[in-house]
N, CA, C and O atoms as a Tripos MOL2 file, in Angstrom:
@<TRIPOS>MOLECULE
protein
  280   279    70     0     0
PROTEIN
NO_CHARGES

@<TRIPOS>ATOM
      1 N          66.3790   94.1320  162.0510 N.3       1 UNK1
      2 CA         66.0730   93.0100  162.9230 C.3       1 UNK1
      3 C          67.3790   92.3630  163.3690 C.2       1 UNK1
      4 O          68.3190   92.2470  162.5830 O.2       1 UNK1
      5 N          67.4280   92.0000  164.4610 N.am      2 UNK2
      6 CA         68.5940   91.0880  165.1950 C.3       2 UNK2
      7 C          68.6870   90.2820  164.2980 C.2       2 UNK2
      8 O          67.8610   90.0480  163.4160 O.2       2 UNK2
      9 N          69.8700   89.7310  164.4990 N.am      3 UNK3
     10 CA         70.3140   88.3820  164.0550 C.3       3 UNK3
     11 C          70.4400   87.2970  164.6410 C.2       3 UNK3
     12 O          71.2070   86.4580  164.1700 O.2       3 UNK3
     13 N          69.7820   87.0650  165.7120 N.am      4 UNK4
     14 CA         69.5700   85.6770  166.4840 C.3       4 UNK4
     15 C          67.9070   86.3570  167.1260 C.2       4 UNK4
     16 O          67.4440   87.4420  166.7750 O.2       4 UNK4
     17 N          67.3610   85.5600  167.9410 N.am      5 UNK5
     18 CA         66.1600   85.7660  168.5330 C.3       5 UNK5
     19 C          66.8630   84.5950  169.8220 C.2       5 UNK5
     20 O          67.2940   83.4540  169.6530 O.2       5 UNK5
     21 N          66.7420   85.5330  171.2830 N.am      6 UNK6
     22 CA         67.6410   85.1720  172.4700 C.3       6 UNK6
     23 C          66.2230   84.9100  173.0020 C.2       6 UNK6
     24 O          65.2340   85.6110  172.7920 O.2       6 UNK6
     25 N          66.3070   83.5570  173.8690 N.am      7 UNK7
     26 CA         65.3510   82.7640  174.6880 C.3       7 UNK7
     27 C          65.7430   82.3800  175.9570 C.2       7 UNK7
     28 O          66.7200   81.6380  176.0570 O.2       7 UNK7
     29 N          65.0960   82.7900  177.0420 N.am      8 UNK8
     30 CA         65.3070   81.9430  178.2070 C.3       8 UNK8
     31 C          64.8200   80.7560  178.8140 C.2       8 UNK8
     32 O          64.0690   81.1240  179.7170 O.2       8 UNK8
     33 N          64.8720   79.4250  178.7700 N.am      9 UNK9
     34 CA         64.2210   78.2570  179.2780 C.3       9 UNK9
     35 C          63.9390   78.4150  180.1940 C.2       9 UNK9
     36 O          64.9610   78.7240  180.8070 O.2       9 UNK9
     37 N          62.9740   78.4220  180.9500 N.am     10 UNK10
     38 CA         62.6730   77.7950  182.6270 C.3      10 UNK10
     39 C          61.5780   77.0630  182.7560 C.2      10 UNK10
     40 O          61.4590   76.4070  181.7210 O.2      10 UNK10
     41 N          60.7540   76.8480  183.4640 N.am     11 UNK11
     42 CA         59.9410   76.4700  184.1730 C.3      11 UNK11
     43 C          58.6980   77.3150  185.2980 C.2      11 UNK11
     44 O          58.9400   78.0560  186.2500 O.2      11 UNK11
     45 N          57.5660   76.9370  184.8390 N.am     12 UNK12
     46 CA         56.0540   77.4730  185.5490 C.3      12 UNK12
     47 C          56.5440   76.9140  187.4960 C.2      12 UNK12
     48 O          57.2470   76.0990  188.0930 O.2      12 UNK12
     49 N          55.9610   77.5940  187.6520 N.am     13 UNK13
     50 CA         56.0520   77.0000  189.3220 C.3      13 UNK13
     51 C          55.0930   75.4960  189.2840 C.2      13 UNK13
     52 O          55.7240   74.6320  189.8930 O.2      13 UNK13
     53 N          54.1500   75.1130  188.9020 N.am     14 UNK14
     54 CA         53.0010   73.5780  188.1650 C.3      14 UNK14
     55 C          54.3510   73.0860  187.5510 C.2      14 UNK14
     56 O          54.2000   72.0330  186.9320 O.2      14 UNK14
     57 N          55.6150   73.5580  187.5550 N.am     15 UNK15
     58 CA         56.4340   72.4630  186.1750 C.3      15 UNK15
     59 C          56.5840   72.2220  184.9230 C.2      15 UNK15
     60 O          57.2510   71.3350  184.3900 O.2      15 UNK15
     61 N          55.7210   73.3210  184.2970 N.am     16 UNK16
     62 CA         55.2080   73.3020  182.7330 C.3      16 UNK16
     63 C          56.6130   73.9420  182.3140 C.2      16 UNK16
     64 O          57.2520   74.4880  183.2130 O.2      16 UNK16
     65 N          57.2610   73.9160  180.7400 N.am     17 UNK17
     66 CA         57.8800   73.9440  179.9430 C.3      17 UNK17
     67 C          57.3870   75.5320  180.1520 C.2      17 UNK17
     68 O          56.1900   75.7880  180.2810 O.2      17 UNK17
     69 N          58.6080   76.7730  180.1780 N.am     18 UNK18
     70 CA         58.3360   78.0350  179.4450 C.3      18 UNK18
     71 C          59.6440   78.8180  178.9100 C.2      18 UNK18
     72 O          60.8320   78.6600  179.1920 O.2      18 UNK18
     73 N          59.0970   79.5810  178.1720 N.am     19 UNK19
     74 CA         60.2520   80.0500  176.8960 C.3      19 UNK19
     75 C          59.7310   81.1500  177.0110 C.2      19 UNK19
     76 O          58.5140   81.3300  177.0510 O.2      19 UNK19
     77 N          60.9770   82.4190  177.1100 N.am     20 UNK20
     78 CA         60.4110   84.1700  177.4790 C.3      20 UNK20
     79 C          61.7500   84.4640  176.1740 C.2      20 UNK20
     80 O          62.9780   84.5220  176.2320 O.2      20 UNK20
     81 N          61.0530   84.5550  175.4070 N.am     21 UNK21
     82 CA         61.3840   85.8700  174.1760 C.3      21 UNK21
     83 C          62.2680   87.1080  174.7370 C.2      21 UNK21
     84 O          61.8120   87.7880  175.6570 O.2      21 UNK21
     85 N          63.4190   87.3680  174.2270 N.am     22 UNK22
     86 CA         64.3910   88.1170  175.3730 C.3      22 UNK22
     87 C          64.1730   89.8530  174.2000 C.2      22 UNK22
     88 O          63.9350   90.9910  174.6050 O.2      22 UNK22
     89 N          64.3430   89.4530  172.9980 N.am     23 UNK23
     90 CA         64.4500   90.5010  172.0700 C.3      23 UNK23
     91 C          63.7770   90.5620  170.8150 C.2      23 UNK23
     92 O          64.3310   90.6210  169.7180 O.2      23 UNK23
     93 N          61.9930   90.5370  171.1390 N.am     24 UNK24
     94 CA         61.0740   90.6100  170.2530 C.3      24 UNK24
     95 C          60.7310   91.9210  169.2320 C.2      24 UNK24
     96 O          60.5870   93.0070  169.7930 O.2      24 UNK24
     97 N          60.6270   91.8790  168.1160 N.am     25 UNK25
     98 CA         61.2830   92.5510  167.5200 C.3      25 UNK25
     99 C          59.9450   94.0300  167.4760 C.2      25 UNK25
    100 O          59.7310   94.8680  166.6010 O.2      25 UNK25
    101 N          59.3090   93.8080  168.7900 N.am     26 UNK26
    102 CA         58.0430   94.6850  169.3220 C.3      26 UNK26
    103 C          56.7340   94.4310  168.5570 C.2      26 UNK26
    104 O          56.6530   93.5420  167.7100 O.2      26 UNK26
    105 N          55.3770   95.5030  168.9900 N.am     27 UNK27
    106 CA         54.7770   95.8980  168.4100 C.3      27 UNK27
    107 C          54.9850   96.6280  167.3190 C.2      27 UNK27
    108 O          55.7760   97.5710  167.3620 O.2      27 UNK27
    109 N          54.0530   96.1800  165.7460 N.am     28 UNK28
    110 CA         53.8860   97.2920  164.7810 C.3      28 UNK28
    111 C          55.2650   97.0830  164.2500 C.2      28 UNK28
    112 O          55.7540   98.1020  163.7610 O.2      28 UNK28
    113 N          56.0620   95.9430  164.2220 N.am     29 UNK29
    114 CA         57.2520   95.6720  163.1990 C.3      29 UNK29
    115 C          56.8900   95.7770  162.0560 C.2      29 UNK29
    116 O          55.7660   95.6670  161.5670 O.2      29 UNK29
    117 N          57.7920   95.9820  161.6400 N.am     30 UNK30
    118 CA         57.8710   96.0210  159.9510 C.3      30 UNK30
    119 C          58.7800   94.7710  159.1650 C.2      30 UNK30
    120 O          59.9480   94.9440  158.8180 O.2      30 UNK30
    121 N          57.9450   93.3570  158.9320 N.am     31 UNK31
    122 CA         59.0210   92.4300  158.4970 C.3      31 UNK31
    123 C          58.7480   92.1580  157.3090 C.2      31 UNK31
    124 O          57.5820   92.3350  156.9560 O.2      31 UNK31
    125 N          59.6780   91.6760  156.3850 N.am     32 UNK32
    126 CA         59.9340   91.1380  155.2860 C.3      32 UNK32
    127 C          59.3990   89.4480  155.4130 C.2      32 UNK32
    128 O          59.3830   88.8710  156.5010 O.2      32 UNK32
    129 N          58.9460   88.7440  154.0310 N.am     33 UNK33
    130 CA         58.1240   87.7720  154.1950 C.3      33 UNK33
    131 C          59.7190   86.5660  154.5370 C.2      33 UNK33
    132 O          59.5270   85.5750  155.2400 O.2      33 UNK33
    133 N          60.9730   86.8050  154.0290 N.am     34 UNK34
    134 CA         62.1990   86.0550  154.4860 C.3      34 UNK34
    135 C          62.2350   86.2940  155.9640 C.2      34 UNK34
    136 O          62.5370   85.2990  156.6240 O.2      34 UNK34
    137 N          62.0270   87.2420  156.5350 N.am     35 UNK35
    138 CA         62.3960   87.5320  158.2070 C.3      35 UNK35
    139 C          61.3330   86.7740  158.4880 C.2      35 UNK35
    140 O          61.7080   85.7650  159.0840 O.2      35 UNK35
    141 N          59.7710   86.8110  158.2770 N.am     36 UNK36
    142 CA         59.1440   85.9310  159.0610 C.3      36 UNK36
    143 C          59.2380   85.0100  159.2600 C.2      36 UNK36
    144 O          58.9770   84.4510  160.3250 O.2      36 UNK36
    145 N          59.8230   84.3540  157.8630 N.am     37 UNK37
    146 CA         59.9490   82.5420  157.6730 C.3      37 UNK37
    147 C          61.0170   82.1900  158.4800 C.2      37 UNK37
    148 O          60.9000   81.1460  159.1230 O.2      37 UNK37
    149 N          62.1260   82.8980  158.5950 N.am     38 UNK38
    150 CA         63.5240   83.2840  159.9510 C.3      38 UNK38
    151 C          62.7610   83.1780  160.9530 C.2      38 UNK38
    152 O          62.6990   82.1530  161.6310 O.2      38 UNK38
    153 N          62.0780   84.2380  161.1730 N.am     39 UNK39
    154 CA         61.4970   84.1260  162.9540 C.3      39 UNK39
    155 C          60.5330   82.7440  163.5460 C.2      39 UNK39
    156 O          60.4790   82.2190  164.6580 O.2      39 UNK39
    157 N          59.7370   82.4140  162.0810 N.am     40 UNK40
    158 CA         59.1650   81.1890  162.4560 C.3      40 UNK40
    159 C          60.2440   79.7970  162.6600 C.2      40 UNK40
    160 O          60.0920   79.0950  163.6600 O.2      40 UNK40
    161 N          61.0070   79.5640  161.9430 N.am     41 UNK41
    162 CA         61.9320   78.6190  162.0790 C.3      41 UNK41
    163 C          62.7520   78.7940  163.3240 C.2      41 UNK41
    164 O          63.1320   77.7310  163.8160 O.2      41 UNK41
    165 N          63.1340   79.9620  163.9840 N.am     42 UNK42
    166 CA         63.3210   80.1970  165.0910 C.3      42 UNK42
    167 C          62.6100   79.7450  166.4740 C.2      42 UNK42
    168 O          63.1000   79.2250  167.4770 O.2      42 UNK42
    169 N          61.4820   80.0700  166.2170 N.am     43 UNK43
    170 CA         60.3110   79.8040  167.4850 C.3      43 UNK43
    171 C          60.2690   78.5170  167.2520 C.2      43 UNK43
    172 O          60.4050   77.8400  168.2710 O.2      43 UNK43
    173 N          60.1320   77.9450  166.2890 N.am     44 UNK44
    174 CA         59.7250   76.3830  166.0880 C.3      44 UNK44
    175 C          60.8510   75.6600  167.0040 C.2      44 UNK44
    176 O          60.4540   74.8970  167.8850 O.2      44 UNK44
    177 N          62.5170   75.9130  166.7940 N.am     45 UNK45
    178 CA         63.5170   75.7050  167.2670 C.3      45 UNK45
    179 C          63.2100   75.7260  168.5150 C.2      45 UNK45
    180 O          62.8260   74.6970  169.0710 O.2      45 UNK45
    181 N          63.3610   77.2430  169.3620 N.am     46 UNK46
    182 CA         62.9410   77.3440  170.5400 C.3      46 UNK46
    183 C          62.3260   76.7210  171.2350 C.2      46 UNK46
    184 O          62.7490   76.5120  172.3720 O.2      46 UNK46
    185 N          60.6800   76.0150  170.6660 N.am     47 UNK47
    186 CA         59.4460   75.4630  171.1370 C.3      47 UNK47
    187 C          59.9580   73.9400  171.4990 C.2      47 UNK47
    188 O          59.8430   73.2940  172.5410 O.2      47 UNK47
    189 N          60.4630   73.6730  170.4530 N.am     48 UNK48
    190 CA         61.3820   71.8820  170.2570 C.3      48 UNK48
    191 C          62.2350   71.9380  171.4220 C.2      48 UNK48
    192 O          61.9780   70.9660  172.1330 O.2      48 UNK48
    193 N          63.2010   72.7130  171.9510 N.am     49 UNK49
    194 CA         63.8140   72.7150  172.9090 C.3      49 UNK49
    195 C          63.4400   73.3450  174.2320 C.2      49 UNK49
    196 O          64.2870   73.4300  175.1220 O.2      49 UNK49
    197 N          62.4840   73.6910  174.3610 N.am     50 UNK50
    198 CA         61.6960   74.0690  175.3470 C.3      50 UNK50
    199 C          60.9920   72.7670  175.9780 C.2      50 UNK50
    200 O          60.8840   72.6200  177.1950 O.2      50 UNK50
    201 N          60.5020   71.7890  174.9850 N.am     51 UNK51
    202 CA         59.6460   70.9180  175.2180 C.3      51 UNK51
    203 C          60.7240   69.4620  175.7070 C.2      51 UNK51
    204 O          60.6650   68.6360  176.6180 O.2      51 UNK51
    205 N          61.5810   69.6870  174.6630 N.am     52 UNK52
    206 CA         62.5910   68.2070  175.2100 C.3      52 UNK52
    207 C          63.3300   68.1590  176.6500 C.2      52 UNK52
    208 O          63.6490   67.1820  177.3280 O.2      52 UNK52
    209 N          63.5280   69.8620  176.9400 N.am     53 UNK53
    210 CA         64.2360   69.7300  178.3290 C.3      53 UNK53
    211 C          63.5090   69.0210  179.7040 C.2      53 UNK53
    212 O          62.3370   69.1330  180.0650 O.2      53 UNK53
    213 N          64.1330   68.5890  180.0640 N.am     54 UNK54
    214 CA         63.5350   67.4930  181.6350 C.3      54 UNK54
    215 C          63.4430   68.2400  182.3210 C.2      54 UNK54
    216 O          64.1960   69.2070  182.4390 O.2      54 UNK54
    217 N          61.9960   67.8550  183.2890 N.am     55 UNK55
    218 CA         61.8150   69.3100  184.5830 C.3      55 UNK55
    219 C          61.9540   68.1920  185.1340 C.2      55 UNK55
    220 O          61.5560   67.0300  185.0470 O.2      55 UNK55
    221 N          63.0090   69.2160  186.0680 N.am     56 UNK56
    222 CA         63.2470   68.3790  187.1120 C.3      56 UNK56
    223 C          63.0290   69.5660  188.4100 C.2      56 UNK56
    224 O          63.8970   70.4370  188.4540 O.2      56 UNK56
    225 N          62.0070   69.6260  189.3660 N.am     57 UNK57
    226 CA         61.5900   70.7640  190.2090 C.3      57 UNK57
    227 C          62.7200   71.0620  191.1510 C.2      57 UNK57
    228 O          62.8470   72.2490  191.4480 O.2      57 UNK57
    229 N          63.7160   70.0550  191.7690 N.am     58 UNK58
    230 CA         64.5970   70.1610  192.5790 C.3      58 UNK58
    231 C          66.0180   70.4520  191.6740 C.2      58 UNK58
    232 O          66.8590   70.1760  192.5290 O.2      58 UNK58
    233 N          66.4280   70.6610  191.0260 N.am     59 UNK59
    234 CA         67.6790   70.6920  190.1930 C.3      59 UNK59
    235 C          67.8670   71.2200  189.0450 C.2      59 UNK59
    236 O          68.8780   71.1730  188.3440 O.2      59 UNK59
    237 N          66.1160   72.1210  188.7050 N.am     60 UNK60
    238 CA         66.3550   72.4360  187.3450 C.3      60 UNK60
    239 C          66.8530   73.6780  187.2960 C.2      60 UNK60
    240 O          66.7380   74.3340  188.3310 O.2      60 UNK60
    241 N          67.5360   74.3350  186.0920 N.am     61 UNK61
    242 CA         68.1000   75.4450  186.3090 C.3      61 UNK61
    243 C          67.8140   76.0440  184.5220 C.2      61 UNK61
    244 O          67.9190   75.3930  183.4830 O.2      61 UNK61
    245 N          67.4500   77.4280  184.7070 N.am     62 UNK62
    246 CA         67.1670   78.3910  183.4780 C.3      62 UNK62
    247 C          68.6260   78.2960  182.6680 C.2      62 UNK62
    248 O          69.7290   78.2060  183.2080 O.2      62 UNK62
    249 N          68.3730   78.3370  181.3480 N.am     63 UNK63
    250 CA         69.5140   78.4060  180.5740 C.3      63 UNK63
    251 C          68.7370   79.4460  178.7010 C.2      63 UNK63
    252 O          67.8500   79.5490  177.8530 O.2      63 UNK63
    253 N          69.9480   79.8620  179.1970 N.am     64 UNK64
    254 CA         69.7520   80.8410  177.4750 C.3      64 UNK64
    255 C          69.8140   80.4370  176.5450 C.2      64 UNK64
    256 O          70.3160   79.3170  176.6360 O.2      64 UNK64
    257 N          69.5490   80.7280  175.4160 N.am     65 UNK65
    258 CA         69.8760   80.0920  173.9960 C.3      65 UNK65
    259 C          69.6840   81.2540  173.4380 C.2      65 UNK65
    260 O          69.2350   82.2300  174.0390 O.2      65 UNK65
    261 N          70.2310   81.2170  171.4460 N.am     66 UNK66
    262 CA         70.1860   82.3810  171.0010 C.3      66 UNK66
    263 C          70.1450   80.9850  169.8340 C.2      66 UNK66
    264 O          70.6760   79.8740  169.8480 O.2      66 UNK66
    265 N          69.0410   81.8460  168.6660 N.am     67 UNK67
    266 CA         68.2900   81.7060  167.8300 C.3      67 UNK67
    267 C          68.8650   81.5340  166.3330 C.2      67 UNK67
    268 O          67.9760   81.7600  165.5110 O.2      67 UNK67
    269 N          69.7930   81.2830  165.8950 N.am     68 UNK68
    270 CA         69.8430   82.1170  164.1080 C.3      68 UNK68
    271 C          68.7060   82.3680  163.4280 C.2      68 UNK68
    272 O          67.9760   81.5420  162.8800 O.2      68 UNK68
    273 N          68.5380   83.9420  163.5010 N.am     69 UNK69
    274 CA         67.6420   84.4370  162.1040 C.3      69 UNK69
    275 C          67.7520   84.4790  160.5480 C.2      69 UNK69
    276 O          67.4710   85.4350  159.8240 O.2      69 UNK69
    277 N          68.2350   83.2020  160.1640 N.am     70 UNK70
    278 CA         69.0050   82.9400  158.7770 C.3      70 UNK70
    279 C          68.2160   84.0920  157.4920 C.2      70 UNK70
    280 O          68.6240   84.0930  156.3310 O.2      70 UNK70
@<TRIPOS>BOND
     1     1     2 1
     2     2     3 1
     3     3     4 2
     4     3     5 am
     5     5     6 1
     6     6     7 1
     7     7     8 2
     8     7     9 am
     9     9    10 1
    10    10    11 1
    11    11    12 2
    12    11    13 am
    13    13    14 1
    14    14    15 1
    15    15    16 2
    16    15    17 am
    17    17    18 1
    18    18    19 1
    19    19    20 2
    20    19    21 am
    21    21    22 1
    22    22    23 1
    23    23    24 2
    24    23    25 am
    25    25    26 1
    26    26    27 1
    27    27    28 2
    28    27    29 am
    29    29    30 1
    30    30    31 1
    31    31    32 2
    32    31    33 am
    33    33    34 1
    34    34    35 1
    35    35    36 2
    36    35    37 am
    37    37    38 1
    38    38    39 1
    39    39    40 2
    40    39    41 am
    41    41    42 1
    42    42    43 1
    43    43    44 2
    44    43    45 am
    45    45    46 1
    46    46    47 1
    47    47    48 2
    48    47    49 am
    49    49    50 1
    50    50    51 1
    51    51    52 2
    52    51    53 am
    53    53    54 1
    54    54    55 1
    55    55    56 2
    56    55    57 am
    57    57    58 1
    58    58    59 1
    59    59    60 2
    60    59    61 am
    61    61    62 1
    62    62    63 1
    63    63    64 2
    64    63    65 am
    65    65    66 1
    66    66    67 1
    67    67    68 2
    68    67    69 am
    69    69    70 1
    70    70    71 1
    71    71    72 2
    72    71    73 am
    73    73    74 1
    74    74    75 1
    75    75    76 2
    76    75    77 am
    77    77    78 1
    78    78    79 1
    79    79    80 2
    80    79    81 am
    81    81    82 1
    82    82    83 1
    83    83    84 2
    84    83    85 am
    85    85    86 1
    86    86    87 1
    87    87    88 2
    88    87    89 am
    89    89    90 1
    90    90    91 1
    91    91    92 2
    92    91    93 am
    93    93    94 1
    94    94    95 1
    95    95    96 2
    96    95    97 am
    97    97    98 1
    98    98    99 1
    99    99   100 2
   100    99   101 am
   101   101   102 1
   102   102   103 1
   103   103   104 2
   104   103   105 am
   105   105   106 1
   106   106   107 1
   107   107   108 2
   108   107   109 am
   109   109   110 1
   110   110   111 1
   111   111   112 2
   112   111   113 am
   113   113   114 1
   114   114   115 1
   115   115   116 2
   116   115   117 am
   117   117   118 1
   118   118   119 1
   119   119   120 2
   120   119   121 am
   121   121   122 1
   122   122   123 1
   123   123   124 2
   124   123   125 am
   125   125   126 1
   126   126   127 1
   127   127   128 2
   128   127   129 am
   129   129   130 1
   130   130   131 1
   131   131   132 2
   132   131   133 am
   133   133   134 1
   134   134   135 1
   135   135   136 2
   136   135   137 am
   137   137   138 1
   138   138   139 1
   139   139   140 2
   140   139   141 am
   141   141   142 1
   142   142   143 1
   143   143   144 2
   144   143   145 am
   145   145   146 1
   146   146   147 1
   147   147   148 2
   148   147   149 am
   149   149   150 1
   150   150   151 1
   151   151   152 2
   152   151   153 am
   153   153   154 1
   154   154   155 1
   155   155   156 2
   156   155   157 am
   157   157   158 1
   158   158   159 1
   159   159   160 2
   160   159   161 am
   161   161   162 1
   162   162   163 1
   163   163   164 2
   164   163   165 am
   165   165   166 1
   166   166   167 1
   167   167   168 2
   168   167   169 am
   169   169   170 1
   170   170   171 1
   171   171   172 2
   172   171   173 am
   173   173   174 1
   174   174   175 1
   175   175   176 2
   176   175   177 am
   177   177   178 1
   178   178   179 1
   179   179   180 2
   180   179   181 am
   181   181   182 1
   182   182   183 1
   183   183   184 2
   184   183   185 am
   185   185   186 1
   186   186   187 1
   187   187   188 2
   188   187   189 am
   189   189   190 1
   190   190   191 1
   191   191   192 2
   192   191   193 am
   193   193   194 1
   194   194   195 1
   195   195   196 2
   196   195   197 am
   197   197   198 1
   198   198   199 1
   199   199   200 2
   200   199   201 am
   201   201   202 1
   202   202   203 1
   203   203   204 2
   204   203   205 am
   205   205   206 1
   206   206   207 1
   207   207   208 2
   208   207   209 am
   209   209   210 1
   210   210   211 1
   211   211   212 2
   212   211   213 am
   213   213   214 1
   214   214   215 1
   215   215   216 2
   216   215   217 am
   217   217   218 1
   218   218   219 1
   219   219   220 2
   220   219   221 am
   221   221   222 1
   222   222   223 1
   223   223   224 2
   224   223   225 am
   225   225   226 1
   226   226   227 1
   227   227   228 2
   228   227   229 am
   229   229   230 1
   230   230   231 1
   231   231   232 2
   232   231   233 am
   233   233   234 1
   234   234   235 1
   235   235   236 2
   236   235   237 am
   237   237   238 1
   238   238   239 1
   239   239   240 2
   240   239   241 am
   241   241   242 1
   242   242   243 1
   243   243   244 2
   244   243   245 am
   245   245   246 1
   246   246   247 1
   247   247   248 2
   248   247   249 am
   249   249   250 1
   250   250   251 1
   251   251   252 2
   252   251   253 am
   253   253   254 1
   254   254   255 1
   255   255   256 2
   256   255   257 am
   257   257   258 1
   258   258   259 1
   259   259   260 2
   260   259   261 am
   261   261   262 1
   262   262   263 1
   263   263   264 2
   264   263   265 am
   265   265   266 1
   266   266   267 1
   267   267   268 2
   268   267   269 am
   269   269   270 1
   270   270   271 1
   271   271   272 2
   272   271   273 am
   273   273   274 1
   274   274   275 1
   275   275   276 2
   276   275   277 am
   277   277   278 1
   278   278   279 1
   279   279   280 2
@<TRIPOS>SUBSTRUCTURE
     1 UNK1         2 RESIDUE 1 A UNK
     2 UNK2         6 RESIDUE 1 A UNK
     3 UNK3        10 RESIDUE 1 A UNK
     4 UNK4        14 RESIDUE 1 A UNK
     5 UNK5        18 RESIDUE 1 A UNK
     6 UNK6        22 RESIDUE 1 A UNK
     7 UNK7        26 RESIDUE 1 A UNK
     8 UNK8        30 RESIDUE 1 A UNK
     9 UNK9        34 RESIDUE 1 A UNK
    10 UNK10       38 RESIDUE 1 A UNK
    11 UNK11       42 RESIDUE 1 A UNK
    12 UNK12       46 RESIDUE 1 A UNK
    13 UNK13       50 RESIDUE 1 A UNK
    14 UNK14       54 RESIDUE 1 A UNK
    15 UNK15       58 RESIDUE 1 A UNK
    16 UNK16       62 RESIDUE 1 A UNK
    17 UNK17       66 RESIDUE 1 A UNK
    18 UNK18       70 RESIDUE 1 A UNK
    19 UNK19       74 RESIDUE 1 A UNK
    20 UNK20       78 RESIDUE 1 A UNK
    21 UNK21       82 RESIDUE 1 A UNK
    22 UNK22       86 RESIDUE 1 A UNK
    23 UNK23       90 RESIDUE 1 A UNK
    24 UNK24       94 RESIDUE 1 A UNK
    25 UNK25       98 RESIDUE 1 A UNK
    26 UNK26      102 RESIDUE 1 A UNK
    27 UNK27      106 RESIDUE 1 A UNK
    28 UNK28      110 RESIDUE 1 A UNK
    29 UNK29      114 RESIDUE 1 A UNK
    30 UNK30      118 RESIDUE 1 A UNK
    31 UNK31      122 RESIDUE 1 A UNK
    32 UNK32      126 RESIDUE 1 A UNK
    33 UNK33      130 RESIDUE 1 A UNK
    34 UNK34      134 RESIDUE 1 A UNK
    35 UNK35      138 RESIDUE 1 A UNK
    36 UNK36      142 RESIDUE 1 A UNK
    37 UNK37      146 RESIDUE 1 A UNK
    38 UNK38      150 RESIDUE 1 A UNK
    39 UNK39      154 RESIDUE 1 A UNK
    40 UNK40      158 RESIDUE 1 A UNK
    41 UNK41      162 RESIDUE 1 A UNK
    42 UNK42      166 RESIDUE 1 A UNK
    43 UNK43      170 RESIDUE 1 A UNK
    44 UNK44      174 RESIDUE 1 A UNK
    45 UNK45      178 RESIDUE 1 A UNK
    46 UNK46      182 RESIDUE 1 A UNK
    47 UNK47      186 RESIDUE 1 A UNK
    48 UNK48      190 RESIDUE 1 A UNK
    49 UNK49      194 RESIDUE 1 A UNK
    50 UNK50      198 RESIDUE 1 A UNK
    51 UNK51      202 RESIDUE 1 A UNK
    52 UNK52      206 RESIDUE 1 A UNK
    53 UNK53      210 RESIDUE 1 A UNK
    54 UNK54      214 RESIDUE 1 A UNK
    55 UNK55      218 RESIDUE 1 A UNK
    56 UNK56      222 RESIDUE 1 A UNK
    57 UNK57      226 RESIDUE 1 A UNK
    58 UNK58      230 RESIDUE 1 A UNK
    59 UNK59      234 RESIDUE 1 A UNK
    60 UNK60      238 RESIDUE 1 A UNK
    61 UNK61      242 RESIDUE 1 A UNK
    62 UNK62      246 RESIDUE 1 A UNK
    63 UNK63      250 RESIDUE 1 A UNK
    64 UNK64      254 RESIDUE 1 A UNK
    65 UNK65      258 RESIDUE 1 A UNK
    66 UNK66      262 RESIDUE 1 A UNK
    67 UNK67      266 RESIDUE 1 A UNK
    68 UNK68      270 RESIDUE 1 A UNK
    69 UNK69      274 RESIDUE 1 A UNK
    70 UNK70      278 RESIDUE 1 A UNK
């Protein structure tokens, strides 16, 4: 499994908050119960900063982030 989980911020065309998973670790993974608790603390991260960013429809702009899978 990677060692970060990479996210792209943007925005729904409605303005809604969205977050696209760049390097999911697929269908039919095979994880360890530490990697899940990693990947969940990850998404949780992601979700938190997905939600705090300001839409702004005229000025907003997509930005990346990358994850630690501790």
């Amino acid at each position: 499994m990677d060692k970060v989980l990479k996210v792209s911020h943007s925005q729904t065309r409605d303005g809604r908050p969205l977050a696209t998973i760049r390097n999911f670790p697929g269908l039919d993974a095979d994880l360890y119960p530490e990697q899940l608790r990693a990947m969940a603390a990850a998404l949780l991260a992601a979700a938190d900063d997905c939600t705090a960013r300001k839409i702004d429809k005229k000025r907003f702009r997509q930005i990346e982030r990358a994850y630690p899978l501790l």
